[in-house]
PDB file with SEQRES, HELIX, SHEET and CRYST1 records, atoms N, CA, C and O in Angstrom:
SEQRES   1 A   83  UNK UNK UNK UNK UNK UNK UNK UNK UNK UNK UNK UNK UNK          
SEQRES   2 A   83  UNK UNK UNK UNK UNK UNK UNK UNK UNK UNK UNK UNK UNK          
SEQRES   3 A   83  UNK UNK UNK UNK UNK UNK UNK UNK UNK UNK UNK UNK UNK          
SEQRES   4 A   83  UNK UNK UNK UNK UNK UNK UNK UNK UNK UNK UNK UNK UNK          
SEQRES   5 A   83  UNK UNK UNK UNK UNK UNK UNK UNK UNK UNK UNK UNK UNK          
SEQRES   6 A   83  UNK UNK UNK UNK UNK UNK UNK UNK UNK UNK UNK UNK UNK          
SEQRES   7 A   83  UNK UNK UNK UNK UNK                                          
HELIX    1 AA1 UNK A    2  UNK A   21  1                                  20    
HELIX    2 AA2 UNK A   30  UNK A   60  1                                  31    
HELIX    3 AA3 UNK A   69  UNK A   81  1                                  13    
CRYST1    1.000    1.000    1.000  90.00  90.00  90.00 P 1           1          
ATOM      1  N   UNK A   1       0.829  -1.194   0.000  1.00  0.00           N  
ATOM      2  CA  UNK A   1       0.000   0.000   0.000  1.00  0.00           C  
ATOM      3  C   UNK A   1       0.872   1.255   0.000  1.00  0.00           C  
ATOM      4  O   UNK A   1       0.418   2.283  -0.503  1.00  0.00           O  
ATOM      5  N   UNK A   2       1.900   1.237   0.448  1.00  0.00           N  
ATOM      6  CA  UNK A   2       2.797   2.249   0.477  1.00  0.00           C  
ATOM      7  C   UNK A   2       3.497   2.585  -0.832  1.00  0.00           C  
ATOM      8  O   UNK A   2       3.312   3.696  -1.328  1.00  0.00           O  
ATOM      9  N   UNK A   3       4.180   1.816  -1.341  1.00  0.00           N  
ATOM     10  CA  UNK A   3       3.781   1.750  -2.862  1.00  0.00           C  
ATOM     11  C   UNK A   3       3.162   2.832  -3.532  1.00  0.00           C  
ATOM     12  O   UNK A   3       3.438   3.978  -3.886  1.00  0.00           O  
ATOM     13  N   UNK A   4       2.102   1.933  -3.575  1.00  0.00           N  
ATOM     14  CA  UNK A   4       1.112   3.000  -4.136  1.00  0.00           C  
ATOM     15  C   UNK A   4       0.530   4.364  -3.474  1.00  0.00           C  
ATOM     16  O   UNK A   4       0.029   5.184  -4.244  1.00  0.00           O  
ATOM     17  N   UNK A   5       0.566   4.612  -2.251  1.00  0.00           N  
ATOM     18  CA  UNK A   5       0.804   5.868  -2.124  1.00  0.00           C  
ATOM     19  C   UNK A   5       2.009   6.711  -2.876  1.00  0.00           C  
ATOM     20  O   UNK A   5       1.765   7.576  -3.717  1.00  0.00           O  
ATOM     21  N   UNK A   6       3.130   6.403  -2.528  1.00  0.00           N  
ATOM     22  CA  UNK A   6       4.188   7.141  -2.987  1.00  0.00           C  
ATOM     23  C   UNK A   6       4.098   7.103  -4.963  1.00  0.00           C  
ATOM     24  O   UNK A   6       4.298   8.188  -5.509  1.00  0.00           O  
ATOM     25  N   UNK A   7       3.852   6.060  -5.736  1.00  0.00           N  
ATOM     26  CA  UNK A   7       3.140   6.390  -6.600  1.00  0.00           C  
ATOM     27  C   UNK A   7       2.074   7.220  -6.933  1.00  0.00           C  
ATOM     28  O   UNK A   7       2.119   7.918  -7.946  1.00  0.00           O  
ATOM     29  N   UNK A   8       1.084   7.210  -6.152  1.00  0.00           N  
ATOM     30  CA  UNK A   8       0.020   8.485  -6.606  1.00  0.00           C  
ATOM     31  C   UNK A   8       0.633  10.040  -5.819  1.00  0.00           C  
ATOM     32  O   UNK A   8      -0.110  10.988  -6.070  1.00  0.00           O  
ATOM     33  N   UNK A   9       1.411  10.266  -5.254  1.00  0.00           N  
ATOM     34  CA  UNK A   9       2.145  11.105  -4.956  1.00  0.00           C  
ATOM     35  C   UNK A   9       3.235  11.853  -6.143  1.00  0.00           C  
ATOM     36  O   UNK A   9       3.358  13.073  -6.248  1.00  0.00           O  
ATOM     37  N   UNK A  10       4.040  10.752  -7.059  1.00  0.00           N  
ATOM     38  CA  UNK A  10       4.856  10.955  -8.011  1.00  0.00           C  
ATOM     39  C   UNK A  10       3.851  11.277  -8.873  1.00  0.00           C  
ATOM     40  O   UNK A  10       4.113  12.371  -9.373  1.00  0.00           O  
ATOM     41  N   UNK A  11       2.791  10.819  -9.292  1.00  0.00           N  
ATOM     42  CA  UNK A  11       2.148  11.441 -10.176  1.00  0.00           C  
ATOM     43  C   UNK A  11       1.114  12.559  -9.840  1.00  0.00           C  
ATOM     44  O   UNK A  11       0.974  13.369 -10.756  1.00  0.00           O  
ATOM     45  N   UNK A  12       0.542  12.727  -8.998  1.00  0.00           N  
ATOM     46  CA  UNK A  12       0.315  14.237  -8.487  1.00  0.00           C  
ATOM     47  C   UNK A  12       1.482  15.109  -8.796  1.00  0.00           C  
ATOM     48  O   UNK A  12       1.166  15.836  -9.737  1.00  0.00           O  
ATOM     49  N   UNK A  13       2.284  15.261  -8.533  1.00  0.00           N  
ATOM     50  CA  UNK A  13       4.034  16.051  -8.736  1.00  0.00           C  
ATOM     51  C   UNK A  13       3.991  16.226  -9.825  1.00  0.00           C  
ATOM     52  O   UNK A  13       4.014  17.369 -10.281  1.00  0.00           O  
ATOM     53  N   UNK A  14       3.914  15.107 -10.613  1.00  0.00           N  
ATOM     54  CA  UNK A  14       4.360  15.273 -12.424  1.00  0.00           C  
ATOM     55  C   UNK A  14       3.279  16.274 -12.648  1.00  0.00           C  
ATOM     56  O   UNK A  14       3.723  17.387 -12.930  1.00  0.00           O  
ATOM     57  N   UNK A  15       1.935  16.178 -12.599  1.00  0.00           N  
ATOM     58  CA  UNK A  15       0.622  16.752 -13.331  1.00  0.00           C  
ATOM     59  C   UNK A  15       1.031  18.118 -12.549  1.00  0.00           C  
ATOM     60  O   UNK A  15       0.505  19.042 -13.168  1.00  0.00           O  
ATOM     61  N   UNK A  16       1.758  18.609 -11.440  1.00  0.00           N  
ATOM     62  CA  UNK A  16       1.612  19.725 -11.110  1.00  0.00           C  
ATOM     63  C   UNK A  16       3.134  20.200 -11.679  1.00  0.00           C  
ATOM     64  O   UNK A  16       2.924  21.310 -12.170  1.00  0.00           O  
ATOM     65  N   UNK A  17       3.950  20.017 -11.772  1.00  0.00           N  
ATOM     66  CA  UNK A  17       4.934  20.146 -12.573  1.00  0.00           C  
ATOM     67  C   UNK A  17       4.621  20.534 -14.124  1.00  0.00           C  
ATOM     68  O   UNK A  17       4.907  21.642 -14.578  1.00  0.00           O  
ATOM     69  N   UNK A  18       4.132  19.717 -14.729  1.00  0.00           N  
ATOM     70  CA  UNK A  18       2.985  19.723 -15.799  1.00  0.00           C  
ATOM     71  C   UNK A  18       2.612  21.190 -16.273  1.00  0.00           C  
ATOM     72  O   UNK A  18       2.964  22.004 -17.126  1.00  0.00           O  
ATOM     73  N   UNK A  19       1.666  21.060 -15.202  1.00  0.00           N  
ATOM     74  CA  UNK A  19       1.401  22.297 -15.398  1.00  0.00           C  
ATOM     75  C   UNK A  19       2.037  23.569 -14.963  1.00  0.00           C  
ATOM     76  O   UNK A  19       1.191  24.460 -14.884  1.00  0.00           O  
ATOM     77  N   UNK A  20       3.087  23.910 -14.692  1.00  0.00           N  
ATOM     78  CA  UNK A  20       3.704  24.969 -14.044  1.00  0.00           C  
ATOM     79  C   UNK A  20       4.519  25.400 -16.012  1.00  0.00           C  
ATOM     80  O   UNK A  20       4.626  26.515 -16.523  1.00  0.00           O  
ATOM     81  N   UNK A  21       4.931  24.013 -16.626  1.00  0.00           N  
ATOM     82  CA  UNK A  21       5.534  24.127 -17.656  1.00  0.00           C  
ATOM     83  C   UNK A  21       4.407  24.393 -18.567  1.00  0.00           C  
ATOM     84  O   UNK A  21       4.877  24.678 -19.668  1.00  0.00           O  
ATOM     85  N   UNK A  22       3.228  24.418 -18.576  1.00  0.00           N  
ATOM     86  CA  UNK A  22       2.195  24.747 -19.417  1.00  0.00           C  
ATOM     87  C   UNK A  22       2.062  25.969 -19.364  1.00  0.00           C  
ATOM     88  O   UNK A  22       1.985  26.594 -20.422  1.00  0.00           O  
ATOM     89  N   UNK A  23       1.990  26.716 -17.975  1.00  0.00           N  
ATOM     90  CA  UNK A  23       1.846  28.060 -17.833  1.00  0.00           C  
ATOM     91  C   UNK A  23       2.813  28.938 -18.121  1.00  0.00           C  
ATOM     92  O   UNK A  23       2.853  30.125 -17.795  1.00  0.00           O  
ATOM     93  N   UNK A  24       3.710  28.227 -18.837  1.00  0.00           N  
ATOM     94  CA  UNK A  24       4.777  29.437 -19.244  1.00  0.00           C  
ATOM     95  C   UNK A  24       4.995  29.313 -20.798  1.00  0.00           C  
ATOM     96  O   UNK A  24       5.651  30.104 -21.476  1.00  0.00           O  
ATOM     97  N   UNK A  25       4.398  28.294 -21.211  1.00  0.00           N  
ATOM     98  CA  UNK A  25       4.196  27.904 -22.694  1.00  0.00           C  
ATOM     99  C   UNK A  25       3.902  28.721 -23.009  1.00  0.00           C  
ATOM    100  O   UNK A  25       3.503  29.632 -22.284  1.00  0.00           O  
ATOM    101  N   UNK A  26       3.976  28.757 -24.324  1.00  0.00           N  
ATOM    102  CA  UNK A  26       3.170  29.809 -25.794  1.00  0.00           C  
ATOM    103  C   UNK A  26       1.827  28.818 -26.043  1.00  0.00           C  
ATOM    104  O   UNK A  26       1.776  27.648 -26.421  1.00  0.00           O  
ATOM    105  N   UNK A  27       0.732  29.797 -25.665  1.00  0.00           N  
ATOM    106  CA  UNK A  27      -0.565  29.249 -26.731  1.00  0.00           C  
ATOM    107  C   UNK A  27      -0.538  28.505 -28.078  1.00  0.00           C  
ATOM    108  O   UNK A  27      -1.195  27.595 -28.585  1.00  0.00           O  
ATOM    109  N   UNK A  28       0.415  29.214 -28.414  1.00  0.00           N  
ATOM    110  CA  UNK A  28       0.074  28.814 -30.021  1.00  0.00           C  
ATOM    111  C   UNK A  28       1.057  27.584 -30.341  1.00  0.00           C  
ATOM    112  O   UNK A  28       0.900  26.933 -31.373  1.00  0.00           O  
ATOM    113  N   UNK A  29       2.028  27.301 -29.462  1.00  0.00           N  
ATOM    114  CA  UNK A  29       3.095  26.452 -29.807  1.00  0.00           C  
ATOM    115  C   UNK A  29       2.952  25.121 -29.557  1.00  0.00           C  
ATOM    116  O   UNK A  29       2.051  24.718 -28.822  1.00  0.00           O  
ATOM    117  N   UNK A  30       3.876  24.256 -30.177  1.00  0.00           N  
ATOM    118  CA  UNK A  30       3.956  22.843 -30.422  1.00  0.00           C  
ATOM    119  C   UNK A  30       3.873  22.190 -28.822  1.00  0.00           C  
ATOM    120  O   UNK A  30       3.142  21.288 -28.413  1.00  0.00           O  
ATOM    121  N   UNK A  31       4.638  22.787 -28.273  1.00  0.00           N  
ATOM    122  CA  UNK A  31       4.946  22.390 -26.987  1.00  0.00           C  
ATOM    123  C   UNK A  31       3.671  22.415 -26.052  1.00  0.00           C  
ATOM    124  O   UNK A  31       3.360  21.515 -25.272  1.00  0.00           O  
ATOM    125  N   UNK A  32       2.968  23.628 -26.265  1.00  0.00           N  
ATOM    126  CA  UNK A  32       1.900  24.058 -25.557  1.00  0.00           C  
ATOM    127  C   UNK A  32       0.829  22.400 -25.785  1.00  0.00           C  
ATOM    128  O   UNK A  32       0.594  21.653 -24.834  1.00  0.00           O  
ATOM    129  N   UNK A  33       0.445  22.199 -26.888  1.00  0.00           N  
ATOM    130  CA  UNK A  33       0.020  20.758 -27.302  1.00  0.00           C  
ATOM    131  C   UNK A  33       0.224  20.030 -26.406  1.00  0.00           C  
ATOM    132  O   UNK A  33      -0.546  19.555 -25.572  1.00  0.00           O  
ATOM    133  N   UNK A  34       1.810  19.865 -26.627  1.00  0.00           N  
ATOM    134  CA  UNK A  34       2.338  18.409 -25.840  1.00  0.00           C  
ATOM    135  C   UNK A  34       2.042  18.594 -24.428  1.00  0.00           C  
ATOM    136  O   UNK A  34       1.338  17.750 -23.873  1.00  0.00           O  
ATOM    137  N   UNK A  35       2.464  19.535 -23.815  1.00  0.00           N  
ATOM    138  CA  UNK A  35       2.687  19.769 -22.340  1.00  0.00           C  
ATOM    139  C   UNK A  35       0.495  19.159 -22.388  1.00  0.00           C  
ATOM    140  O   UNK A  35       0.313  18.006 -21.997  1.00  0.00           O  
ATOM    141  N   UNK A  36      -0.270  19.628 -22.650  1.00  0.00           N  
ATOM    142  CA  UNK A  36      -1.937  19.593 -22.665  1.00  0.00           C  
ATOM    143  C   UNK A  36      -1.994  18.042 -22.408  1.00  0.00           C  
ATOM    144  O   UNK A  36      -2.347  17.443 -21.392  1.00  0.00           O  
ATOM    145  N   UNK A  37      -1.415  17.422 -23.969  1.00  0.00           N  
ATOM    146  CA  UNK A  37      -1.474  15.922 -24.252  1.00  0.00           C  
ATOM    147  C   UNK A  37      -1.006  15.227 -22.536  1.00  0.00           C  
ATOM    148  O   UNK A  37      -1.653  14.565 -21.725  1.00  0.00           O  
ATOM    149  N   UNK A  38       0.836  15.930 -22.525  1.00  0.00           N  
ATOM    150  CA  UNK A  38       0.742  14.825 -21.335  1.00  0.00           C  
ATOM    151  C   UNK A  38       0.257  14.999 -19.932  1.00  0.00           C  
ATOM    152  O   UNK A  38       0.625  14.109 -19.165  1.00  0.00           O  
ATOM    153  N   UNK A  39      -0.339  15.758 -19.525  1.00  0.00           N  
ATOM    154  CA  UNK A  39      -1.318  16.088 -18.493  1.00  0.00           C  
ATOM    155  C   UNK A  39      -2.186  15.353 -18.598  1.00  0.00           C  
ATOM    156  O   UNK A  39      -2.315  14.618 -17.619  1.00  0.00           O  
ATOM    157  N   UNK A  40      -3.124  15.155 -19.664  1.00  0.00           N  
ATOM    158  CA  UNK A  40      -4.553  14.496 -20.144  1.00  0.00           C  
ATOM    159  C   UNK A  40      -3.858  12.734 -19.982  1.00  0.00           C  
ATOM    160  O   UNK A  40      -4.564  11.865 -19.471  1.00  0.00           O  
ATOM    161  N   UNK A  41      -2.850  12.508 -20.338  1.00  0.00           N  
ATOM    162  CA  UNK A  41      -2.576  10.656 -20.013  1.00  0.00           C  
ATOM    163  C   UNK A  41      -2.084  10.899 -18.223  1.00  0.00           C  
ATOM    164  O   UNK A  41      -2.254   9.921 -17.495  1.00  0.00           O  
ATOM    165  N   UNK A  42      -1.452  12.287 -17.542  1.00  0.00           N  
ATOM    166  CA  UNK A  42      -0.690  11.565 -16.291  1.00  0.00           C  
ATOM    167  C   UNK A  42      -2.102  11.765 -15.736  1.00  0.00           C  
ATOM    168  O   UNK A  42      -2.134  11.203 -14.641  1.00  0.00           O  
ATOM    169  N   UNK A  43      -3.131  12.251 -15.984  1.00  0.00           N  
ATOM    170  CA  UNK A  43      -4.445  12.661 -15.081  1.00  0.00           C  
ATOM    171  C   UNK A  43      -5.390  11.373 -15.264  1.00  0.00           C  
ATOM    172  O   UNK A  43      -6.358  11.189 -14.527  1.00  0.00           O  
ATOM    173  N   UNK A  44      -5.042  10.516 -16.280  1.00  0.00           N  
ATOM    174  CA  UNK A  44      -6.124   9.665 -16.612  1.00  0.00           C  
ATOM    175  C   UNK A  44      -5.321   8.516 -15.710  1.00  0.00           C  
ATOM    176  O   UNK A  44      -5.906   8.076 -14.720  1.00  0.00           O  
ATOM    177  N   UNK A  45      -4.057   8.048 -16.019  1.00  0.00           N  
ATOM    178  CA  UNK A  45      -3.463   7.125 -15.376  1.00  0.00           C  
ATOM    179  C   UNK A  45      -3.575   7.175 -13.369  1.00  0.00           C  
ATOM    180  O   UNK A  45      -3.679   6.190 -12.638  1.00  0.00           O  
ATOM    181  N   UNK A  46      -3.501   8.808 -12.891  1.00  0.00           N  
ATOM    182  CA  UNK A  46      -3.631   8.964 -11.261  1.00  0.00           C  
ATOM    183  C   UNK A  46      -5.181   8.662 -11.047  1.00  0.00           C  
ATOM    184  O   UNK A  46      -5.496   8.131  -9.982  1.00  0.00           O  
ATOM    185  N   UNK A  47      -6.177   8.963 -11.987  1.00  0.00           N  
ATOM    186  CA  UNK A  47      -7.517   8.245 -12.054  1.00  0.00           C  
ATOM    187  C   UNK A  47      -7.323   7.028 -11.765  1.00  0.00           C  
ATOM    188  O   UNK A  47      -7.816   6.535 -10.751  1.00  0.00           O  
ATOM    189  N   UNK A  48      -6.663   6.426 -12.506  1.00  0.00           N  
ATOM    190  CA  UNK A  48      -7.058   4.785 -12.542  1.00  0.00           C  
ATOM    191  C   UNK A  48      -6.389   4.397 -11.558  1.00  0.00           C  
ATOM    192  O   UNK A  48      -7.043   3.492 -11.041  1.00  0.00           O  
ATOM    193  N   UNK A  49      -5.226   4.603 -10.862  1.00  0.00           N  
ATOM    194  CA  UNK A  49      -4.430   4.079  -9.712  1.00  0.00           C  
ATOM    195  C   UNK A  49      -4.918   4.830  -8.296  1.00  0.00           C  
ATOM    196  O   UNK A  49      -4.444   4.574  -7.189  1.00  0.00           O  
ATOM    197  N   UNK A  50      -5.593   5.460  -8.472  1.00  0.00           N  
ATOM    198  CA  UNK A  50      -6.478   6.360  -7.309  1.00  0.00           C  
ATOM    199  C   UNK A  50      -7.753   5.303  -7.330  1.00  0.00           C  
ATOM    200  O   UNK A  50      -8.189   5.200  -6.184  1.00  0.00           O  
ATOM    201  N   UNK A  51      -8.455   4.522  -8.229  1.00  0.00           N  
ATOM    202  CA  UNK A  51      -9.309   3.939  -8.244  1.00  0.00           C  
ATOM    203  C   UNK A  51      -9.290   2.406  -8.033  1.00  0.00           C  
ATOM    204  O   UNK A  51     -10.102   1.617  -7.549  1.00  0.00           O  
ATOM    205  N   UNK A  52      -7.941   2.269  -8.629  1.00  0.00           N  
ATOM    206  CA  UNK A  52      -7.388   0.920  -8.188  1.00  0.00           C  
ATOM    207  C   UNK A  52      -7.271   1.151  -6.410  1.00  0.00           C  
ATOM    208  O   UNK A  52      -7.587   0.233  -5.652  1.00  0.00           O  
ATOM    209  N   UNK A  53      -6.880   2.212  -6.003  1.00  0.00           N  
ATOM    210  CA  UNK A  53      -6.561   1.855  -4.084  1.00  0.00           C  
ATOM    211  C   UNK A  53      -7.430   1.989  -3.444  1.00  0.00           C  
ATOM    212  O   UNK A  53      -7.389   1.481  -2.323  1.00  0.00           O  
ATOM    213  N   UNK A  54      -8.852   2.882  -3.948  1.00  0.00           N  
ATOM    214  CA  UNK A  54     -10.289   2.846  -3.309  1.00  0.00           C  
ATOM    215  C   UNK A  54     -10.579   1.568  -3.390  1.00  0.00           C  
ATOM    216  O   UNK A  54     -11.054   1.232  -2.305  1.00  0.00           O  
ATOM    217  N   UNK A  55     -10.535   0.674  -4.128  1.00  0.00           N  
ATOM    218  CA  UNK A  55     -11.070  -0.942  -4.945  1.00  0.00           C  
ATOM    219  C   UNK A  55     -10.467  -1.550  -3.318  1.00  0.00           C  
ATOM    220  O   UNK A  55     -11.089  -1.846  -2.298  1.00  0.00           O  
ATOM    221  N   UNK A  56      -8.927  -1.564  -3.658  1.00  0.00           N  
ATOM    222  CA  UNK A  56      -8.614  -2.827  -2.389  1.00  0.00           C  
ATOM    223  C   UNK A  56      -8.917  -1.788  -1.145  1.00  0.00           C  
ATOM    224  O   UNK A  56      -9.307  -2.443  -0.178  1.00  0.00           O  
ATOM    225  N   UNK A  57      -8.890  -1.106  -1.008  1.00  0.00           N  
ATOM    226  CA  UNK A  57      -9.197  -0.312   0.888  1.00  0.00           C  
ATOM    227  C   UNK A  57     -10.446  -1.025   0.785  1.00  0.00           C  
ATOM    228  O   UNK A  57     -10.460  -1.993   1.546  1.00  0.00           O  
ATOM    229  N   UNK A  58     -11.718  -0.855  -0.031  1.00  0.00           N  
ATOM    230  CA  UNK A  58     -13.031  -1.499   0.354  1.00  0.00           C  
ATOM    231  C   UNK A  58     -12.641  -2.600   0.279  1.00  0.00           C  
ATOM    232  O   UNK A  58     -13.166  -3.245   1.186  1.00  0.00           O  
ATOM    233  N   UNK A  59     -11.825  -3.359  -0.462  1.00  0.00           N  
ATOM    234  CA  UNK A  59     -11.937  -5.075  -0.677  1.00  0.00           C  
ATOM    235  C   UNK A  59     -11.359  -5.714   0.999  1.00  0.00           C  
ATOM    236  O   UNK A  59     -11.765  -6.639   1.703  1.00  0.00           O  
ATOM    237  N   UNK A  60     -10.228  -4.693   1.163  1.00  0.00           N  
ATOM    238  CA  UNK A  60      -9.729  -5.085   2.218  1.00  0.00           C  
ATOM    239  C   UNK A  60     -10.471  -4.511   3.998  1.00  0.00           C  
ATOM    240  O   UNK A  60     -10.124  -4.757   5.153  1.00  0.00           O  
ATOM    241  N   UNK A  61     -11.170  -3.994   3.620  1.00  0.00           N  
ATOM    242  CA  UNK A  61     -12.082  -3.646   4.966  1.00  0.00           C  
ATOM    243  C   UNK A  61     -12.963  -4.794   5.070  1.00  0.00           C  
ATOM    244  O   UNK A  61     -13.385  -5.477   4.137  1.00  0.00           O  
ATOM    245  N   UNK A  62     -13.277  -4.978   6.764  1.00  0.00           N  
ATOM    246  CA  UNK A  62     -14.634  -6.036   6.729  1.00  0.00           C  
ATOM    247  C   UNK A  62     -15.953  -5.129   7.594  1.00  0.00           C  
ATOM    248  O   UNK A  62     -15.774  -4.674   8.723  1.00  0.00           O  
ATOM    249  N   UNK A  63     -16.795  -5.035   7.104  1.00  0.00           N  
ATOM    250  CA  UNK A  63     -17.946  -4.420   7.679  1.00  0.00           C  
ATOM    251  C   UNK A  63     -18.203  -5.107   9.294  1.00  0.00           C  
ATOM    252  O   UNK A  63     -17.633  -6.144   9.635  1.00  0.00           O  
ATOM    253  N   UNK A  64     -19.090  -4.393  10.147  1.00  0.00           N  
ATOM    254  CA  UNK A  64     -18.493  -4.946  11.393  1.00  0.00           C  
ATOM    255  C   UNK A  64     -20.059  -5.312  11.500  1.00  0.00           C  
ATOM    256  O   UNK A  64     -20.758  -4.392  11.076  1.00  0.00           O  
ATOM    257  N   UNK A  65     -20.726  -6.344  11.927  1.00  0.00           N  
ATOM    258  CA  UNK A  65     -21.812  -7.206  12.137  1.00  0.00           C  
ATOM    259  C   UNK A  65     -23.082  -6.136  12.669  1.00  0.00           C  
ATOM    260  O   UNK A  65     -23.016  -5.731  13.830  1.00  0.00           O  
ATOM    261  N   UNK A  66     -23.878  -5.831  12.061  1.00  0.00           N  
ATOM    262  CA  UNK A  66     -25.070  -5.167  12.081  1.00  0.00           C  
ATOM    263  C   UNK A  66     -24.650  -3.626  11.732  1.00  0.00           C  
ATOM    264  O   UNK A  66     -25.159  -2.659  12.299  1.00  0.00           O  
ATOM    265  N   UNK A  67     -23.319  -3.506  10.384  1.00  0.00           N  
ATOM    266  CA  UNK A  67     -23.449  -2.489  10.177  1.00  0.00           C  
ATOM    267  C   UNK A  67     -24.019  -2.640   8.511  1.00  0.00           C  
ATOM    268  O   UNK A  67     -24.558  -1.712   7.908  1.00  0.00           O  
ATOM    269  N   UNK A  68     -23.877  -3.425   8.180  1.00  0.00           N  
ATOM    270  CA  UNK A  68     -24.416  -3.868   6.916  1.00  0.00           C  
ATOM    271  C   UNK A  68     -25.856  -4.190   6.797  1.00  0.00           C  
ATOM    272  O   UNK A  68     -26.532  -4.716   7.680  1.00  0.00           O  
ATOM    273  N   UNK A  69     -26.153  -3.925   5.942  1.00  0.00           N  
ATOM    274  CA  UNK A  69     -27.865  -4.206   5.722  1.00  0.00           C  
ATOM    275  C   UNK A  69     -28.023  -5.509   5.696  1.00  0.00           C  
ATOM    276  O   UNK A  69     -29.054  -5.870   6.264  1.00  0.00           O  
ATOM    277  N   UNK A  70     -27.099  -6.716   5.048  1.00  0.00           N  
ATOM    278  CA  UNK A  70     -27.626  -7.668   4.613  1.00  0.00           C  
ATOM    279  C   UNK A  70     -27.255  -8.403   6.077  1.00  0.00           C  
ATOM    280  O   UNK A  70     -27.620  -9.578   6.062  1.00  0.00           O  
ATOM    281  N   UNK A  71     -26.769  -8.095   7.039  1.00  0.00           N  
ATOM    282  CA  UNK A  71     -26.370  -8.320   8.132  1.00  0.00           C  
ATOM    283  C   UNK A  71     -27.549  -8.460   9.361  1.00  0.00           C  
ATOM    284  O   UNK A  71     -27.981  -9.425   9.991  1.00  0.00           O  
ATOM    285  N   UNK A  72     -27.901  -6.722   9.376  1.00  0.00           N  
ATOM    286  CA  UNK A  72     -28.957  -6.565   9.950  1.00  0.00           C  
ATOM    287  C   UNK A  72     -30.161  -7.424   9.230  1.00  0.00           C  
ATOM    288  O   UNK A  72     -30.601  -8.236  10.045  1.00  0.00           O  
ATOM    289  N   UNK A  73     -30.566  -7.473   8.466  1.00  0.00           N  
ATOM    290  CA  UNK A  73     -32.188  -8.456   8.036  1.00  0.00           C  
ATOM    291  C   UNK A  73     -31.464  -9.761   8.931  1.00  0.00           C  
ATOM    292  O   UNK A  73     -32.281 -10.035   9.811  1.00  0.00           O  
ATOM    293  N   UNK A  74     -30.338 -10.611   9.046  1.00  0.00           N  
ATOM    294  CA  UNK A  74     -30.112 -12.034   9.209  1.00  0.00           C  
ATOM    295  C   UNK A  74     -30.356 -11.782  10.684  1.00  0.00           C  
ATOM    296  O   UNK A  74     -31.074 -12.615  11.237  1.00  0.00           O  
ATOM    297  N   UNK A  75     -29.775 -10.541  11.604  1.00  0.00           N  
ATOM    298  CA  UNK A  75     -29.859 -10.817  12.832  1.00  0.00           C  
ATOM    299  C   UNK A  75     -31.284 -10.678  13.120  1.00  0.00           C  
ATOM    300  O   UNK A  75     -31.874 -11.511  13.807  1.00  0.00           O  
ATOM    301  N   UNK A  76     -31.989  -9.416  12.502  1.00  0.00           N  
ATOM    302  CA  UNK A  76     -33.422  -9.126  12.941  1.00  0.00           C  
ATOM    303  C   UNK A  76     -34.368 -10.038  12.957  1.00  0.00           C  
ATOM    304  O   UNK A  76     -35.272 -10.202  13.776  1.00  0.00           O  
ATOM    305  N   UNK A  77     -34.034 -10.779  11.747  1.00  0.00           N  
ATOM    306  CA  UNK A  77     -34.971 -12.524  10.966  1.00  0.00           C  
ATOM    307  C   UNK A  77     -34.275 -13.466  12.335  1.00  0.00           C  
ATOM    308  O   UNK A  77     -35.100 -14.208  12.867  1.00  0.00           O  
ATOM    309  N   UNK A  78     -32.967 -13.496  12.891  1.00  0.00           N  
ATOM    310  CA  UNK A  78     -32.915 -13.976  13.876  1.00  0.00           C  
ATOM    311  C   UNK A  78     -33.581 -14.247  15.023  1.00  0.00           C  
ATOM    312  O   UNK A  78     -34.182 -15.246  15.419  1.00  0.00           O  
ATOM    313  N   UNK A  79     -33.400 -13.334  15.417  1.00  0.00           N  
ATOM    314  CA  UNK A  79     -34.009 -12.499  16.734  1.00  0.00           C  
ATOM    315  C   UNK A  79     -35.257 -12.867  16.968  1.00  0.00           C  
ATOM    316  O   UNK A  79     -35.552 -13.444  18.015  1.00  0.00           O  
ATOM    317  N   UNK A  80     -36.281 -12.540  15.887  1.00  0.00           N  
ATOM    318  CA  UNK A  80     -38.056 -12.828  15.607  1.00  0.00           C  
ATOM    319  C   UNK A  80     -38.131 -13.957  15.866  1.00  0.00           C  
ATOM    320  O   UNK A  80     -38.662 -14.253  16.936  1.00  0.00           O  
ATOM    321  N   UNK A  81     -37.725 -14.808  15.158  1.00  0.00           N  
ATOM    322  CA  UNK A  81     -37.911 -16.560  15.319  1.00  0.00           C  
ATOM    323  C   UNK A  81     -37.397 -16.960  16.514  1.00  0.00           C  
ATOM    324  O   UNK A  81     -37.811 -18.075  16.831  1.00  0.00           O  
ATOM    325  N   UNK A  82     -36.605 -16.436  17.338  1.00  0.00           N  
ATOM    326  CA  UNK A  82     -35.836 -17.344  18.499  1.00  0.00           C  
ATOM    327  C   UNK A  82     -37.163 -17.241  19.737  1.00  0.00           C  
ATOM    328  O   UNK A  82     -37.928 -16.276  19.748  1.00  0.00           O  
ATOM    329  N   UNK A  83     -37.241 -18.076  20.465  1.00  0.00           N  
ATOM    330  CA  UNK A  83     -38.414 -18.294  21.373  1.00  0.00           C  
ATOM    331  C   UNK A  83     -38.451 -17.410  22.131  1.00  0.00           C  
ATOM    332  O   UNK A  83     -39.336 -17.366  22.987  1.00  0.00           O  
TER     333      UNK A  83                                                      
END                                                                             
């Protein structure tokens, strides 16, 4: 997990780096393009690895017993039926 923090960290940096070199670009120039282009792939890629670590934090959490819905109906359906 650390990892990938310090990865979505390096790429936060780049996209703000990125852009510091965009803002001094020429509008009209070649560069101005490129610097746009590679912002638009490092922003899509910190998307997907920002979405990849939401994925395992939920995969890797366990809900704690009557905080879940499908939890609560089993204890409540419990509960009713027991004598």
């Amino acid at each position: 997990m650390a990892g990938l923090v310090n990865d979505l960290d390096a790429r936060l940096e780049r996209i703000m780096d990125l852009e510091e070199c965009l803002a001094r670009a020429r509008r009209t120039g070649r560069r101005h393009r490129a610097l746009k282009t590679a912002i638009r792939i490092e922003a899509a890629a910190y998307r997907k690895s920002l979405d990849s670590d939401q994925v395992a934090a939920t995969r890797d959490s366990k809900p704690e017993p009557g905080l879940d819905p499908v939890s609560h109906v089993a204890v409540t359906n419990a509960r009713s039926q027991s004598p």
